[in-house]
C-alpha positions in Angstrom: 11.1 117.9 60.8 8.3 119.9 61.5 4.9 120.9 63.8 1.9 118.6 62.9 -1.2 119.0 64.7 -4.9 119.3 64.8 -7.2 122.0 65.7 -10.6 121.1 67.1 -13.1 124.6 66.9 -15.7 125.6 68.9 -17.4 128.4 69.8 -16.1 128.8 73.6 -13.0 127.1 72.8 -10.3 125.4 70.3 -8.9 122.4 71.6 -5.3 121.5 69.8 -3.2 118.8 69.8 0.1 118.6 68.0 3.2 116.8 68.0 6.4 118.5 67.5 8.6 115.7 65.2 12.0 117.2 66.2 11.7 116.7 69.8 8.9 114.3 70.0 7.0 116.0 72.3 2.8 115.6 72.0 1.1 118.4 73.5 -2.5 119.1 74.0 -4.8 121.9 75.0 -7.3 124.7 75.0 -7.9 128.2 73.7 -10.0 129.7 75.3 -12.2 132.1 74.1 -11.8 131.2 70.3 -11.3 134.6 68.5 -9.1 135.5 65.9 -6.1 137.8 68.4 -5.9 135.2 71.0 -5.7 132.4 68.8 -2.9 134.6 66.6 -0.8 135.2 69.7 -1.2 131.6 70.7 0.6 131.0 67.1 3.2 133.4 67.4 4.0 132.0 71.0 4.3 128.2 70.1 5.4 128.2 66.7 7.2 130.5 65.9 9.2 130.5 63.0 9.4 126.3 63.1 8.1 125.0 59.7 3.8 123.8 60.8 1.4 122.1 59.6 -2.3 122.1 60.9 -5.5 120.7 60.1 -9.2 121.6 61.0 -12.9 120.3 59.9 -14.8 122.1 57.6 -17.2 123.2 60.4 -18.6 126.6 61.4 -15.5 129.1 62.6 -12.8 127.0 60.4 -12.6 130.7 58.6 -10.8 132.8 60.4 -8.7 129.3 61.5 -7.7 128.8 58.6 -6.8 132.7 57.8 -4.8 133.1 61.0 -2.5 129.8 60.3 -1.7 131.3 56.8 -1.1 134.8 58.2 1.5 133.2 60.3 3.2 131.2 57.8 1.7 127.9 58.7 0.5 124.9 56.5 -3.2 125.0 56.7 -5.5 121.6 56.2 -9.1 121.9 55.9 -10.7 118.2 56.4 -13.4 116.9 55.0 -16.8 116.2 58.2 -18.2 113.6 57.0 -15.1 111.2 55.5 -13.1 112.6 58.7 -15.8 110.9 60.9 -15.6 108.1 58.9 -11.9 107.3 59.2 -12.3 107.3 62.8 -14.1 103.5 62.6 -16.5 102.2 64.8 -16.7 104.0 67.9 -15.1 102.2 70.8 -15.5 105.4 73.5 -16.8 108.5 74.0 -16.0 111.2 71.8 -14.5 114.4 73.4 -12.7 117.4 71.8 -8.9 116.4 72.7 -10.0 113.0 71.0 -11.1 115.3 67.8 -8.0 117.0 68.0 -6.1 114.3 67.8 -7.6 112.0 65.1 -6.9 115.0 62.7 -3.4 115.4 63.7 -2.9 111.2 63.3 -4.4 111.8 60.1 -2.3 114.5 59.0 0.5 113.2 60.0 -0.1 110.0 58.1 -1.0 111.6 55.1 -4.2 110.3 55.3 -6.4 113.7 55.8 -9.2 113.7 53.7 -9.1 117.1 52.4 -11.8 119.9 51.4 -11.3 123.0 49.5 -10.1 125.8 50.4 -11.8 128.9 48.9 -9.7 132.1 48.0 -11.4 135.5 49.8 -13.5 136.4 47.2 -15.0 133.2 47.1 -15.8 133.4 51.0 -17.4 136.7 51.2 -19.8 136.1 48.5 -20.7 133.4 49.9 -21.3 135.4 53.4 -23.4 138.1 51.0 -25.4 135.1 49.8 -26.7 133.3 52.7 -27.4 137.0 54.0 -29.7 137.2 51.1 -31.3 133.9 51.6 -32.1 134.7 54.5 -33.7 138.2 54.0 -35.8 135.8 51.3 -37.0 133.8 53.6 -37.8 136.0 56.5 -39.6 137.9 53.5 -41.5 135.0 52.7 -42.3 134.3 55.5 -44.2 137.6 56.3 -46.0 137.3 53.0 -47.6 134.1 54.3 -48.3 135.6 57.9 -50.4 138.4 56.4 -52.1 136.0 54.4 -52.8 133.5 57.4 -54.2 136.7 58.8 -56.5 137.1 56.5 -57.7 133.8 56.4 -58.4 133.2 60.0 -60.2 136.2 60.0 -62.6 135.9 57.2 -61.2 138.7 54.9 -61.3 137.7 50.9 -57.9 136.6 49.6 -55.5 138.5 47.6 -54.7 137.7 44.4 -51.5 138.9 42.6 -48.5 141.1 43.8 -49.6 141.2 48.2 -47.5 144.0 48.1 -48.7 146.0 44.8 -50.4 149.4 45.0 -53.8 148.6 44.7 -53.6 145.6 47.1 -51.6 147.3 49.2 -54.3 150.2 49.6 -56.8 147.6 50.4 -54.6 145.7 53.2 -54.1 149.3 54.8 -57.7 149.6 54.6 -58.7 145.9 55.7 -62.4 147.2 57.1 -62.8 142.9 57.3 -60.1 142.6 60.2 -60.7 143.5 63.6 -58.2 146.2 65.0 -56.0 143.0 66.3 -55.6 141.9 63.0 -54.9 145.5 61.0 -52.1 146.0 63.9 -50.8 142.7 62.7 -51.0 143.4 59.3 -49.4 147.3 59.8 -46.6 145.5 61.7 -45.9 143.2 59.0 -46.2 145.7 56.2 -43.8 148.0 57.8 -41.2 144.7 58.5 -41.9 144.1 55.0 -40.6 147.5 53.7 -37.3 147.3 56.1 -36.9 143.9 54.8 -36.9 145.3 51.1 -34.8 147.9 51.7 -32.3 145.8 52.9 -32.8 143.1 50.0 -32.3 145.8 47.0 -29.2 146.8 47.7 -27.5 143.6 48.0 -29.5 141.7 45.2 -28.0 145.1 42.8 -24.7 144.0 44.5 -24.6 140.6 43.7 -26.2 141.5 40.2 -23.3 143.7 39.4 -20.4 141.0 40.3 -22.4 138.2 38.2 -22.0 140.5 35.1 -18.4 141.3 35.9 -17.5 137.6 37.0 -16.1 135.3 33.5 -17.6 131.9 35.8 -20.8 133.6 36.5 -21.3 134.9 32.8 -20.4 131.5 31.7 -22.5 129.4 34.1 -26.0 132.2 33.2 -26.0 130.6 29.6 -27.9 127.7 31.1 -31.4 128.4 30.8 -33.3 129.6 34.3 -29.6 129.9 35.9 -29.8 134.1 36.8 -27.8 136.5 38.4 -27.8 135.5 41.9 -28.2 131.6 41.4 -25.2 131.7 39.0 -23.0 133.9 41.5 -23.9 130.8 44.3 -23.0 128.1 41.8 -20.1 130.0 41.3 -19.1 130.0 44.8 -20.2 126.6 46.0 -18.5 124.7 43.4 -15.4 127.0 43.6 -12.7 125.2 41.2 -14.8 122.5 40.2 -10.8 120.6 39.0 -10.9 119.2 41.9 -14.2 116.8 40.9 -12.4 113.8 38.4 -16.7 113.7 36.8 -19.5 115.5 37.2 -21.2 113.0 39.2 -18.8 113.4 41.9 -19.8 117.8 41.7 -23.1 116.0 42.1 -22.5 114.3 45.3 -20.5 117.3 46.4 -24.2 119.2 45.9 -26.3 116.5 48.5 -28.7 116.0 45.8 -27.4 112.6 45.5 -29.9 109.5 46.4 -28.8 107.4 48.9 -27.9 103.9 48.5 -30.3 100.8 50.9 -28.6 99.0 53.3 -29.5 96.8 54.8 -28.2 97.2 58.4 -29.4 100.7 58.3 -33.2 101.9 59.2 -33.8 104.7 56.7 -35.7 103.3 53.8 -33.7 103.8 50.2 -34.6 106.8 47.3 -33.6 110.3 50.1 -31.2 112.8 49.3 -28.0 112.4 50.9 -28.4 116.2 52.0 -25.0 116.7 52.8 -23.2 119.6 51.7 -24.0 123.4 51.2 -27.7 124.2 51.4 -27.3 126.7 49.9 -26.6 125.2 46.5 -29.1 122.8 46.9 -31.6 126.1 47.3 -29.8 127.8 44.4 -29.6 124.3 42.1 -33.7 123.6 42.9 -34.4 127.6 42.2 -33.4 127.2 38.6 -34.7 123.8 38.3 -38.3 125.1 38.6 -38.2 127.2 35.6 -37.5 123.7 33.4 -41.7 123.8 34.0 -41.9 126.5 31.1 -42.6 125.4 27.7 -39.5 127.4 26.7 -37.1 125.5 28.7 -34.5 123.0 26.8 -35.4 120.3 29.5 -39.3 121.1 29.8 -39.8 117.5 27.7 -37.6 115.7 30.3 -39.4 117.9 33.1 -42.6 116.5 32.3 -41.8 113.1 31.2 -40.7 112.7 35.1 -43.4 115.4 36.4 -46.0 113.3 35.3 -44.7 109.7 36.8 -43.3 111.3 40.6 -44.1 114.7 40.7 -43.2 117.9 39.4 -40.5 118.2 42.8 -39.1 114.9 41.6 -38.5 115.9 38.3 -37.1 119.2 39.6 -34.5 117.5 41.6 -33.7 115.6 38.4 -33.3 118.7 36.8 -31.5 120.3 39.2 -29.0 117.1 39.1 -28.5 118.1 35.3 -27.6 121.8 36.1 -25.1 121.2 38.2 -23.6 118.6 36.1 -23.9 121.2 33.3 -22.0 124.0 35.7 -19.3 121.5 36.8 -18.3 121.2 33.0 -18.7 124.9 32.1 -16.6 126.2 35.1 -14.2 123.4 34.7 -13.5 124.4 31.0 -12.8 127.8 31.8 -9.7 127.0 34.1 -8.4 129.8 36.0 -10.2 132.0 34.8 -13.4 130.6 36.5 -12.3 132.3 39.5 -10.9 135.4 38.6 -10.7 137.8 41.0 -13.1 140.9 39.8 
């Protein structure tokens, strides 16, 4: 006999419910605020040494849930959103958080959980490292496109090459075409610019230095267009890639899946199911794109689809291929895809 319950996170609180099968007591209630010492002591006070089992969705904060039940000895369940959801059925009420908590302690307890992976440490801060960097990316982007927009609207010639490069950079100091609004605009963005790079170089050497030391990520860069830091999220994202019986379910597991028509349904058929880590999908399309070289093993197959639906299409198709590709080449290394470096 044993503790089975559910944990429902949010960010002001974590509502729990869990039956206790010796006494047959259900209890249900709140944490409040949901951070990692209040919700240890709250273990430590109603658990105690009993044998536990607890389960939570895969949702943002199920991290340091899921370290603080294994820190205190307790069985921890990490549930699948989307097939969670759907085990509840057709929705009869209102949703709440107790009701949460409880359809993943019924589930649980019936053995009928539907279960995600759960990462090792490693795994979870690299992950953390790379959304960092995607972000920096994009924020960097971004600013690249703001100067240009700038220059644009206010007449000045466009810049061809490098935006940042000596010479152009020189003449974007300069910019005698802008009107002092504009050059304050473009100095701001420059100097955001330079903070953003100095904050992007060291953690692109970082993650650089584990893809070389890493056996999955040294494995998975054989694949043409699949670098350093694409290889290191593949890596992570998949995690033990065992746990997929074909590569069409690592597929699914990626969103780039199409969605199957219905006919009771509004959305018209051929979008991407989307569910899943973004971030693989950005890593997956980022080494897609280079199957546009002439170099590439799948440039024939790039084109052949490129030139019926578009070269973003074929892409995607590409990028189906890689991660198909990854499932098997992680999946034949065996443990020792996710060796700890």
């Amino acid at each position: 006999m044993r503790i089975v319950g559910g944990l429902d996170v949010h960010r002001r609180q974590i509502t729990f419910d869990y039956l206790d099968e010796r006494s047959g007591q259900t209890r249900r209630g709140r944490i409040a605020p949901a951070d990692r010492m209040l919700l240890r002591r709250w273990l430590q006070d109603t658990v105690a040494d009993s044998p536990a089992a607890f389960a939570v969705e895969a949702c943002t904060g199920w991290r340091f849930v899921v370290e603080e039940l294994r820190r205190a000895g307790i069985e921890a369940h990490l549930a699948e959103p989307a097939d969670t959801a759907a085990a509840r059925g057709p929705k009869r009420r209102a949703k709440t958080d107790r009701t949460d908590a409880r359809h993943l302690r019924e589930l649980l307890a019936g053995g009928r959980l539907p279960e995600s992976w759960i990462p090792p440490e490693q795994v979870c801060e690299m992950r953390a490292r790379l959304q960092l960097f995607r972000d920096l990316r994009e924020e960097h982007t971004a600013w690249v496109q703001r100067i240009h927009a700038i220059l644009l609207h206010q007449g000045a010639a466009a810049i061809a090459g490098d935006l940042l490069g000596a010479g152009n950079r020189q003449r974007l100091e300069a910019a005698e075409e802008l009107s002092s609004a504009g050059r304050e605009a473009v100095a701001a963005a420059l100097r955001i610019l330079d903070a953003l790079d100095a904050e992007l170089a060291p953690l692109r050497k970082q993650i650089a230095v584990f893809a070389r030391r890493q056996p999955g990520c040294r494995a998975l860069q054989a694949q043409y267009g699949v670098g350093p830091i694409t290889a290191v999220a593949l890596w992570a994202e998949l995690g033990d890639t065992r746990r997929f019986s074909a590569s069409r379910k690592a597929v699914r597991h990626t969103g780039l899946d199409i969605t199957v028509y219905s006919s009771d349904g509004k959305r018209p058929p051929g979008h991407l199911s989307r569910q899943g880590s973004p971030l693989l999908r950005w890593a997956l399309f980022e080494a897609a794109k280079c199957a546009a070289r002439p170099g590439s093993p799948d440039h024939a197959y790039y084109r052949q689809v490129a030139d019926r639906l578009g070269g973003n299409r074929a892409a995607l198709s590409v990028a189906r291929k890689i991660a198909r590709r990854a499932h098997h080449t992680l999946r034949a290394l065996g443990d020792e895809a996710l060796a700890p470096v």
